[in-house]
Biopython code that builds the backbone (N, CA, C, O; Angstrom):
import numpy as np
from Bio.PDB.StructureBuilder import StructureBuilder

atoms = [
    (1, "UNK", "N", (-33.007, -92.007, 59.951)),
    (1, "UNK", "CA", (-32.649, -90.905, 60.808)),
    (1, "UNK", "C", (-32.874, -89.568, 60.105)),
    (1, "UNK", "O", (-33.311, -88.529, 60.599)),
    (2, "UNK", "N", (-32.554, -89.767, 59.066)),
    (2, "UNK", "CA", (-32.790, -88.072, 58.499)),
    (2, "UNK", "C", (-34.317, -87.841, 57.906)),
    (2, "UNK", "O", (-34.728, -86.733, 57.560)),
    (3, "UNK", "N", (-35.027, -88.953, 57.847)),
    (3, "UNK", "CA", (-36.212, -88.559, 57.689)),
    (3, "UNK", "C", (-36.302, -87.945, 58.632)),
    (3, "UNK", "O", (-36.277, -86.717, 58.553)),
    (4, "UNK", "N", (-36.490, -88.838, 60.312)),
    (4, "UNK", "CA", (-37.194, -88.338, 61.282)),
    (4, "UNK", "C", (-36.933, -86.642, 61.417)),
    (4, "UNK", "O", (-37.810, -85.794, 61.587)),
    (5, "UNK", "N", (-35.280, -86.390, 61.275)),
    (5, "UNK", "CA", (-35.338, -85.051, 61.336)),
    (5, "UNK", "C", (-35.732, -83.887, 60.356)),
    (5, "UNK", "O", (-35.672, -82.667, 60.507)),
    (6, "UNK", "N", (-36.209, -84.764, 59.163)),
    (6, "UNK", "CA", (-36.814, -83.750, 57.729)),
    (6, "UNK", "C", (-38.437, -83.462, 58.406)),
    (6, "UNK", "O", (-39.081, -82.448, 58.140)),
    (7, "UNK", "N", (-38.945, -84.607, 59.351)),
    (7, "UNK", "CA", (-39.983, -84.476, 59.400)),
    (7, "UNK", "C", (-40.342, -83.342, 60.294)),
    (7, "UNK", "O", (-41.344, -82.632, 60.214)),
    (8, "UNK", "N", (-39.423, -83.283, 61.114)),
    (8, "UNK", "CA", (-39.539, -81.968, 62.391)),
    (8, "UNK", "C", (-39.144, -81.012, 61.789)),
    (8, "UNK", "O", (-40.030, -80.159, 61.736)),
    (9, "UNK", "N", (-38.094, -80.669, 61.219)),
    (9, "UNK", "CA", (-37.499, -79.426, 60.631)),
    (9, "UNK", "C", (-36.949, -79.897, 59.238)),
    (9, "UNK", "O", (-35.827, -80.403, 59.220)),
    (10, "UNK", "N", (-37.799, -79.742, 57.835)),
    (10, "UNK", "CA", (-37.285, -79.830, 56.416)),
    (10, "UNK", "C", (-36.461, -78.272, 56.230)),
    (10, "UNK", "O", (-36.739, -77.135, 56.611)),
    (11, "UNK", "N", (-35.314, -78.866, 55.445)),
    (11, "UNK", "CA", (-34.753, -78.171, 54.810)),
    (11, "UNK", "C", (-35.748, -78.041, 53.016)),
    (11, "UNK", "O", (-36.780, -78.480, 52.509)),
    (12, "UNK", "N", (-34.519, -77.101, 52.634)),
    (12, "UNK", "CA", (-35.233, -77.131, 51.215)),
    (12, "UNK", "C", (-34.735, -77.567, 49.893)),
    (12, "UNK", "O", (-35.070, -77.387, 48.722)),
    (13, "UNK", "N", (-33.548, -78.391, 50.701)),
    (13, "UNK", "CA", (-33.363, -79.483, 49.412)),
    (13, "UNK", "C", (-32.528, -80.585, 50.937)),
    (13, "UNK", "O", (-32.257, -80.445, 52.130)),
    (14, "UNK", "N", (-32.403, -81.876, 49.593)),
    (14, "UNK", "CA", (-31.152, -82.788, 50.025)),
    (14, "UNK", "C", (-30.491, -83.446, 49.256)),
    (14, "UNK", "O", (-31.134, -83.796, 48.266)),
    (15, "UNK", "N", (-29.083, -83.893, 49.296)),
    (15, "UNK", "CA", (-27.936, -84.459, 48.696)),
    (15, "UNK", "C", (-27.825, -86.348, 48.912)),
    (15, "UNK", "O", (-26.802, -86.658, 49.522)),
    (16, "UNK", "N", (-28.377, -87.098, 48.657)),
    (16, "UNK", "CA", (-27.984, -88.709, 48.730)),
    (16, "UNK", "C", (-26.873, -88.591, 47.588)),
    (16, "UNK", "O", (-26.892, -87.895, 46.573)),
    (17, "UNK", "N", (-25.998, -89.388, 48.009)),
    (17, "UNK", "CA", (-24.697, -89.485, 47.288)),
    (17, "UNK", "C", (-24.719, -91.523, 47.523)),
    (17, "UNK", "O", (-24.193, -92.239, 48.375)),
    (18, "UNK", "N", (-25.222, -91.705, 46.824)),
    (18, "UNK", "CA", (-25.434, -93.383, 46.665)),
    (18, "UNK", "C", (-25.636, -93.646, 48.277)),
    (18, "UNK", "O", (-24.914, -94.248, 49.071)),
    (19, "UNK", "N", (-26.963, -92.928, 48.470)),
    (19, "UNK", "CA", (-27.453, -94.039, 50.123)),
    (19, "UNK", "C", (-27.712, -94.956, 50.095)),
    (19, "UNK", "O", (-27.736, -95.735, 51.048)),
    (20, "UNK", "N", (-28.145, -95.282, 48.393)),
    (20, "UNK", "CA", (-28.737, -96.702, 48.045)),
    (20, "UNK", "C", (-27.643, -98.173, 47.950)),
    (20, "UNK", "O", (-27.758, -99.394, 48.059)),
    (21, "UNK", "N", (-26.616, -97.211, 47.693)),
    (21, "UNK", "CA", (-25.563, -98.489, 47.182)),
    (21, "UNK", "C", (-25.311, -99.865, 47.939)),
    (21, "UNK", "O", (-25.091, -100.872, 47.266)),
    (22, "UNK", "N", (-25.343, -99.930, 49.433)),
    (22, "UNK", "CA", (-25.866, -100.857, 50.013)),
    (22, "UNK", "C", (-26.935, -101.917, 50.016)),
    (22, "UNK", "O", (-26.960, -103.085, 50.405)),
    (23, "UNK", "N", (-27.948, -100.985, 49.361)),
    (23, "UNK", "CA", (-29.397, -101.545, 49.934)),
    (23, "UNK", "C", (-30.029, -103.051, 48.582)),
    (23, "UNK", "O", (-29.817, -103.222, 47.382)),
    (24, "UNK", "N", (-30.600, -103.607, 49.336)),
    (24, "UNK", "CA", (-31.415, -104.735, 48.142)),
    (24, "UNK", "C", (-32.184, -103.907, 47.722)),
    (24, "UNK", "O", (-32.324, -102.699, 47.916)),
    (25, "UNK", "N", (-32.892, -104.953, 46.874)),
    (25, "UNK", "CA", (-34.209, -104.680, 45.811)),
    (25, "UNK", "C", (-35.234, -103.463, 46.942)),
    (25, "UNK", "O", (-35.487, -102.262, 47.040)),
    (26, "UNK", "N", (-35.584, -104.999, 47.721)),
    (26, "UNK", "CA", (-37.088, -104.435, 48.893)),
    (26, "UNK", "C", (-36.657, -103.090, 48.960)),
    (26, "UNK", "O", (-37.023, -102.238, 48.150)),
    (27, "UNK", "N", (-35.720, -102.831, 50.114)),
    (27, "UNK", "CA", (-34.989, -101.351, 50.957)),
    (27, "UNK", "C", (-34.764, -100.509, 49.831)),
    (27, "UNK", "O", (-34.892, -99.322, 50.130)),
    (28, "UNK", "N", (-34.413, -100.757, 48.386)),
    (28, "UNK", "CA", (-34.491, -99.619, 47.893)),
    (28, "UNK", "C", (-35.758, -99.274, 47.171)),
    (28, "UNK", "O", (-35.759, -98.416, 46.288)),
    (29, "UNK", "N", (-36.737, -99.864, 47.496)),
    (29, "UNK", "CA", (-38.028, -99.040, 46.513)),
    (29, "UNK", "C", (-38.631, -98.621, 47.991)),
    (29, "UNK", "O", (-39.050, -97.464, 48.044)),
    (30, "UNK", "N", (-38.736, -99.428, 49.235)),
    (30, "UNK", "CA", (-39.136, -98.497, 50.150)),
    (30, "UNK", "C", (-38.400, -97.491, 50.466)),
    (30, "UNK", "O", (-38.920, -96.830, 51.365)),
    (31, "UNK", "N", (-37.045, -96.948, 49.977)),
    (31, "UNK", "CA", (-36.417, -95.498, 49.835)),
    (31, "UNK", "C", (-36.983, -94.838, 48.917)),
    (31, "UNK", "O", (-37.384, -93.676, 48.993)),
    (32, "UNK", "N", (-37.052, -95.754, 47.764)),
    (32, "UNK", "CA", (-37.852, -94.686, 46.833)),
    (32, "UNK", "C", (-39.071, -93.848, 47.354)),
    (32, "UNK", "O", (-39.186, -92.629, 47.230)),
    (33, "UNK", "N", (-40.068, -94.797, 48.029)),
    (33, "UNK", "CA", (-41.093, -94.456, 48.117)),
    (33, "UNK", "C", (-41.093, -93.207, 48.815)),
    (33, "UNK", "O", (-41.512, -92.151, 48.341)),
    (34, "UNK", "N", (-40.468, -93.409, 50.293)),
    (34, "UNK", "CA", (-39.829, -92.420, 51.230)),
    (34, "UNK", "C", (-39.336, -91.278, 50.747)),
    (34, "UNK", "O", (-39.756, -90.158, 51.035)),
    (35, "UNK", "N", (-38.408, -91.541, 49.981)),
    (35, "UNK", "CA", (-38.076, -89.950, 48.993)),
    (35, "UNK", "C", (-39.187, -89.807, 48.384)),
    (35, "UNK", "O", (-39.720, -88.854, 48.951)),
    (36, "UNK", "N", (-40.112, -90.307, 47.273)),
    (36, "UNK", "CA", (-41.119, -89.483, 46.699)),
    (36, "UNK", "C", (-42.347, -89.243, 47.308)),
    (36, "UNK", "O", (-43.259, -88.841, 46.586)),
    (37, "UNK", "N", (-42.570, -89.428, 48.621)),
    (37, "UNK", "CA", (-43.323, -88.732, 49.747)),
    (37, "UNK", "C", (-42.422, -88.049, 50.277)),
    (37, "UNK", "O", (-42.280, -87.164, 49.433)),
    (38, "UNK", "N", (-42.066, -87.941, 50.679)),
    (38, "UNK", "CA", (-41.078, -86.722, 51.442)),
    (38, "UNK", "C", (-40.596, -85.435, 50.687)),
    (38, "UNK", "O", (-40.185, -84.366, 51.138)),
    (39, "UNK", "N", (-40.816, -85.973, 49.077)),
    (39, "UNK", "CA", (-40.407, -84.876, 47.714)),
    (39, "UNK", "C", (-41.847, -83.518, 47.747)),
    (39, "UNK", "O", (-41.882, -82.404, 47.225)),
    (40, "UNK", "N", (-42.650, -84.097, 48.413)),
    (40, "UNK", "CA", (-43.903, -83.521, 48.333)),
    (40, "UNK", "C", (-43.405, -81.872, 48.561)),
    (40, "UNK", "O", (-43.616, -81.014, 47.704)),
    (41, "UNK", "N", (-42.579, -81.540, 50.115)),
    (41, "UNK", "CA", (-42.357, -80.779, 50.883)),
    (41, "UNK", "C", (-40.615, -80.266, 50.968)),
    (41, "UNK", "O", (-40.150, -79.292, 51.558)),
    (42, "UNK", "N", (-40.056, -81.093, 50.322)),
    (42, "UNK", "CA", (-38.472, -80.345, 49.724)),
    (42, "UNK", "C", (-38.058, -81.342, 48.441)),
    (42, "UNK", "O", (-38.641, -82.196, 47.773)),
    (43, "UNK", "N", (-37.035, -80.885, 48.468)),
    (43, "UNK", "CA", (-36.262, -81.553, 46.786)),
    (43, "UNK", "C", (-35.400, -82.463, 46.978)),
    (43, "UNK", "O", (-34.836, -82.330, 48.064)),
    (44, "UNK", "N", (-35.087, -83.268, 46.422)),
    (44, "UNK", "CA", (-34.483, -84.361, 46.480)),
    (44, "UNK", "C", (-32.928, -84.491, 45.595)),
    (44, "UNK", "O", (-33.215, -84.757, 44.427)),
    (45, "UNK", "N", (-32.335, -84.453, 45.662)),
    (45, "UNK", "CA", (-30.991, -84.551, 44.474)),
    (45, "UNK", "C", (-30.537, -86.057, 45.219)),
    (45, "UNK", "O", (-30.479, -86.197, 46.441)),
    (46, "UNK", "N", (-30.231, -87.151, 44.210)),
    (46, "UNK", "CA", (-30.036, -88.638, 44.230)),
    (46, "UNK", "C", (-29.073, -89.308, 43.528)),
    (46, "UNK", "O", (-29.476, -90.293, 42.908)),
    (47, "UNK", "N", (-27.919, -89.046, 43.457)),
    (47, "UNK", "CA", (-26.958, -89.672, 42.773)),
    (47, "UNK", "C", (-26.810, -91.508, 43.007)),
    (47, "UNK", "O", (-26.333, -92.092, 43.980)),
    (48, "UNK", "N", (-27.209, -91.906, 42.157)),
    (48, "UNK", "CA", (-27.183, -93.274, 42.182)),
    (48, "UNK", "C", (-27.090, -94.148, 40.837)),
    (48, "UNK", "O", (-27.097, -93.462, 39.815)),
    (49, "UNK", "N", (-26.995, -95.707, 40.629)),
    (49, "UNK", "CA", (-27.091, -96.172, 39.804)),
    (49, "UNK", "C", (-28.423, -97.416, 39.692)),
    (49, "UNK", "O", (-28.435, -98.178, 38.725)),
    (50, "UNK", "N", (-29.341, -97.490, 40.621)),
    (50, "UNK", "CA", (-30.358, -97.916, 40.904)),
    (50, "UNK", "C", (-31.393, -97.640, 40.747)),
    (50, "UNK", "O", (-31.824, -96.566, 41.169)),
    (51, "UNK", "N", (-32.353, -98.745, 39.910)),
    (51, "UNK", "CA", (-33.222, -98.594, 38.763)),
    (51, "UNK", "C", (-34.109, -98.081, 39.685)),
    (51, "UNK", "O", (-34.460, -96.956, 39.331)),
    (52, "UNK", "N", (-34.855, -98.596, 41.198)),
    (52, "UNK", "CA", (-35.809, -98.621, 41.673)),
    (52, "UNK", "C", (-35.826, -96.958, 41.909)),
    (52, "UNK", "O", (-36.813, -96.286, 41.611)),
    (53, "UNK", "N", (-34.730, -96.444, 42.426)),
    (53, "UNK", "CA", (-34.974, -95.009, 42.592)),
    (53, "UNK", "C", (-34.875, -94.168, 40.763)),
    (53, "UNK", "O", (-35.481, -93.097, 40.707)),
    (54, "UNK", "N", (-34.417, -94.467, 39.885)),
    (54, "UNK", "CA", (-34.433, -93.713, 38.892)),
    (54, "UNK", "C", (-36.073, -93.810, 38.611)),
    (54, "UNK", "O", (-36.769, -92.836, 38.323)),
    (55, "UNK", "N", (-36.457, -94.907, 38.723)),
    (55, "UNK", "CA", (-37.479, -95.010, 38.044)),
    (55, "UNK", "C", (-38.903, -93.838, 38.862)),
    (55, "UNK", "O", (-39.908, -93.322, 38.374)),
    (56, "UNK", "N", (-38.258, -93.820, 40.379)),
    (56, "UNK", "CA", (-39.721, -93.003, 40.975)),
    (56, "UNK", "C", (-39.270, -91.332, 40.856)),
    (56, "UNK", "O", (-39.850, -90.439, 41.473)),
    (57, "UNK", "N", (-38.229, -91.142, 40.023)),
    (57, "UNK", "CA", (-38.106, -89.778, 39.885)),
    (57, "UNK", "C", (-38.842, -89.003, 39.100)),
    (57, "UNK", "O", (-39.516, -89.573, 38.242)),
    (58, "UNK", "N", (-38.894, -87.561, 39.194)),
    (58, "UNK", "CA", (-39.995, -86.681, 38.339)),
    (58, "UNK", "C", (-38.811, -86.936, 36.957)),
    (58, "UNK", "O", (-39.181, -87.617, 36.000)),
    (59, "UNK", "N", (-37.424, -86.334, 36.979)),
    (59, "UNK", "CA", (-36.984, -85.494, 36.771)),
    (59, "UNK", "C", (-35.457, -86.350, 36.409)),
    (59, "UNK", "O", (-34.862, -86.095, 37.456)),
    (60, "UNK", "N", (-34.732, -86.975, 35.799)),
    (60, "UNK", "CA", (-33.028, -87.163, 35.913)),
    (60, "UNK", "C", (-32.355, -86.514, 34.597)),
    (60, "UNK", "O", (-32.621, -86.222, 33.431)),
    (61, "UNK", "N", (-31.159, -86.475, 35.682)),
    (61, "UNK", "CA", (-29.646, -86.010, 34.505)),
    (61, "UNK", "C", (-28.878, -86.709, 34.329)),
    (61, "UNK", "O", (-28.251, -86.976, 35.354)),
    (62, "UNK", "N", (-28.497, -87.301, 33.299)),
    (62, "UNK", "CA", (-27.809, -88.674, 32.918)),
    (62, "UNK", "C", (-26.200, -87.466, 32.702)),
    (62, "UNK", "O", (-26.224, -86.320, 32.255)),
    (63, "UNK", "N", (-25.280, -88.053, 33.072)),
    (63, "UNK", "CA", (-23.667, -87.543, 32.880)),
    (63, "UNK", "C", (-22.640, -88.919, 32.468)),
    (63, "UNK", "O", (-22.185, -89.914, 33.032)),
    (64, "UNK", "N", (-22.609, -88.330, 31.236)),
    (64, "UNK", "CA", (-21.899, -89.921, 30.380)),
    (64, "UNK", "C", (-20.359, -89.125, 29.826)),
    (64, "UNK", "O", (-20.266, -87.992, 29.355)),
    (65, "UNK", "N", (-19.129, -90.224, 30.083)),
    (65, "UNK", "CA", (-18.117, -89.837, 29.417)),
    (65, "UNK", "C", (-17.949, -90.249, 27.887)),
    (65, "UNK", "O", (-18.225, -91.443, 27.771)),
    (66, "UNK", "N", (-17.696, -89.839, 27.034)),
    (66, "UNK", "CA", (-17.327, -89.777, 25.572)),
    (66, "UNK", "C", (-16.482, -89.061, 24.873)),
    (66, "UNK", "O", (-16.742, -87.916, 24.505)),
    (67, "UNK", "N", (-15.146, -89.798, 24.568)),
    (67, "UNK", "CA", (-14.128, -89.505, 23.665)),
    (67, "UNK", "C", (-13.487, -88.197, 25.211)),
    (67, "UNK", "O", (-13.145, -87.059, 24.888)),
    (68, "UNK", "N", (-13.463, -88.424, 25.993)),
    (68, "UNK", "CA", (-12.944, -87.652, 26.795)),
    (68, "UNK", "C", (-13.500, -86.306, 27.336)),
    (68, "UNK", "O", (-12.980, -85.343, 27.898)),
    (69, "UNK", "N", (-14.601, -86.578, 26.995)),
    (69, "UNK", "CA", (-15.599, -85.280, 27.043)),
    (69, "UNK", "C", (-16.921, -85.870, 27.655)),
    (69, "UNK", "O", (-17.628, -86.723, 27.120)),
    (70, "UNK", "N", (-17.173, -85.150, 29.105)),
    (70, "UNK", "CA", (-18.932, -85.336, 29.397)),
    (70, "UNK", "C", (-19.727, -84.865, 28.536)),
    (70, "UNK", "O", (-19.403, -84.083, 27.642)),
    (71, "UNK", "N", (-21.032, -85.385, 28.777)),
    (71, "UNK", "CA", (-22.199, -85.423, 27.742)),
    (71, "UNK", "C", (-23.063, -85.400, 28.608)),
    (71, "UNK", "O", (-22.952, -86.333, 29.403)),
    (72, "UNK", "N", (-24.229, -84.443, 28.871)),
    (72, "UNK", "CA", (-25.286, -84.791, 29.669)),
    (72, "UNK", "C", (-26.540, -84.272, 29.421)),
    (72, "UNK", "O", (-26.719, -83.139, 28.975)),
    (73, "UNK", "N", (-27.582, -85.206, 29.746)),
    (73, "UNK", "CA", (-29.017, -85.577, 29.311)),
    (73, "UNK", "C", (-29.791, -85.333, 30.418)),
    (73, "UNK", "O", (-29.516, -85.761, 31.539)),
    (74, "UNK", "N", (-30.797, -84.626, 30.134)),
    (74, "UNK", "CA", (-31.913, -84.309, 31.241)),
    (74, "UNK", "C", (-33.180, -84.866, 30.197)),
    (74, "UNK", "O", (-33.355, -84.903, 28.979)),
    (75, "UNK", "N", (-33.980, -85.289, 31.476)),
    (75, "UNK", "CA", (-35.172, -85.966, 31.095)),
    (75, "UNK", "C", (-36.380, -85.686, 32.182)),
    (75, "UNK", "O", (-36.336, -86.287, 33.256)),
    (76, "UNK", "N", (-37.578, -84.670, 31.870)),
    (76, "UNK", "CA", (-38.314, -85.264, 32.923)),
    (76, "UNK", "C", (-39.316, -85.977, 32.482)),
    (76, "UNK", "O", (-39.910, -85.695, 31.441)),
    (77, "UNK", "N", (-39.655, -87.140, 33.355)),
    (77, "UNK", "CA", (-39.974, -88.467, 33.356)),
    (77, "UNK", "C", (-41.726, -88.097, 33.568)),
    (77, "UNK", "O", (-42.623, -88.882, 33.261)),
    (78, "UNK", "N", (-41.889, -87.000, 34.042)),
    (78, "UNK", "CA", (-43.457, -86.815, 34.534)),
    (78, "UNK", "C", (-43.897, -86.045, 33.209)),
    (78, "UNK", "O", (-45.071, -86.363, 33.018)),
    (79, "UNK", "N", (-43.475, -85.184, 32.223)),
    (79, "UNK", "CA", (-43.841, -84.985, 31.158)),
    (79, "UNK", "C", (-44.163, -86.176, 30.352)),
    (79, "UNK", "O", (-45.346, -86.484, 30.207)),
    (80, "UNK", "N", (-43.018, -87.029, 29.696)),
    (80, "UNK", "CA", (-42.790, -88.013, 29.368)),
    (80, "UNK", "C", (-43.877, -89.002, 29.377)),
    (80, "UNK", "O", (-44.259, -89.614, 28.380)),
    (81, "UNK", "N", (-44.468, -89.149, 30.859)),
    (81, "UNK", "CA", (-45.633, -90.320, 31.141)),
    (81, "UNK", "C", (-46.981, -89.329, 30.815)),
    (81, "UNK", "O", (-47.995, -89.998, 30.617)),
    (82, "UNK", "N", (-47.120, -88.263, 30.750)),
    (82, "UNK", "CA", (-48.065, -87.569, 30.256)),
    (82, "UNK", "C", (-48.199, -87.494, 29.079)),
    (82, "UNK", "O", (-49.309, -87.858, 28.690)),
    (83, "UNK", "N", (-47.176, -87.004, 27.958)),
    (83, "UNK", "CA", (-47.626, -87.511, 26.975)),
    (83, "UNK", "C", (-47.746, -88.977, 26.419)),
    (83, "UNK", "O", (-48.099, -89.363, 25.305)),
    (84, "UNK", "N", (-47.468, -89.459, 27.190)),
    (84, "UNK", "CA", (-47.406, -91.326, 26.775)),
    (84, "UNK", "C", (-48.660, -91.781, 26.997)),
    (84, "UNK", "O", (-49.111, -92.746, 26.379)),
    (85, "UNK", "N", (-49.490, -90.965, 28.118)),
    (85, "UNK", "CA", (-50.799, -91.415, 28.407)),
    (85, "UNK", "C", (-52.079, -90.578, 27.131)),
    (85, "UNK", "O", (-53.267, -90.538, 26.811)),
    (86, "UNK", "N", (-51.065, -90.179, 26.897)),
    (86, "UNK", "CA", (-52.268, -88.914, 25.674)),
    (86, "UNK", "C", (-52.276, -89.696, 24.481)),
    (86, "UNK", "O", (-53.208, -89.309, 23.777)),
    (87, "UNK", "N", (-51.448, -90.915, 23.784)),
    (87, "UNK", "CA", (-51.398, -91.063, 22.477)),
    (87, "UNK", "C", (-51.547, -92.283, 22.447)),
    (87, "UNK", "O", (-51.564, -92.876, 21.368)),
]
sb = StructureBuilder()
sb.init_structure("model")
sb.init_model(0)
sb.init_chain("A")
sb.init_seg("    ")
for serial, (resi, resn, name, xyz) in enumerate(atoms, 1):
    if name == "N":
        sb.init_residue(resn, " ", resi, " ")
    sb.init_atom(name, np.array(xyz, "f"), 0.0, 1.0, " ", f" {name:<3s}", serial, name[0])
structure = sb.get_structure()
């Protein structure tokens, strides 16, 4: 449903707050896919714990608790595979 309506009228970002948490294996890499076509033309923000979508991201922020204190890690993943393909 919210594709259909990204497709008529995109905003310029969106919020999934675990849409995935339901879904199997299959349904969540065809979300992935869906979000990283649809990323083409707005932004995506994806809170989840599911490999299939971490893995088709440009871009994640890992937020880890330690000793009572967050800790957080940004990574983008499209640098990353660029230099991985260079060496």
């Amino acid at each position: 449903f919210l594709f259909a309506i990204q497709s008529f009228e995109a905003a310029p970002f969106y919020i999934f707050d675990e849409a995935d948490a339901a879904l199997d294996k299959e349904n969540s890499l065809k979300l992935a896919r869906m979000i990283k076509e649809v990323s083409k033309t707005s932004q995506f923000i994806a809170i989840t714990h599911n490999d299939a979508i971490i893995k088709a991201a440009d871009q994640i922020i890992g937020v880890a608790l330690n000793q009572q204190k967050s800790s957080v890690i940004g990574l983008r993943l499209k640098e990353r595979a660029a230099t991985a393909s260079n060496t």
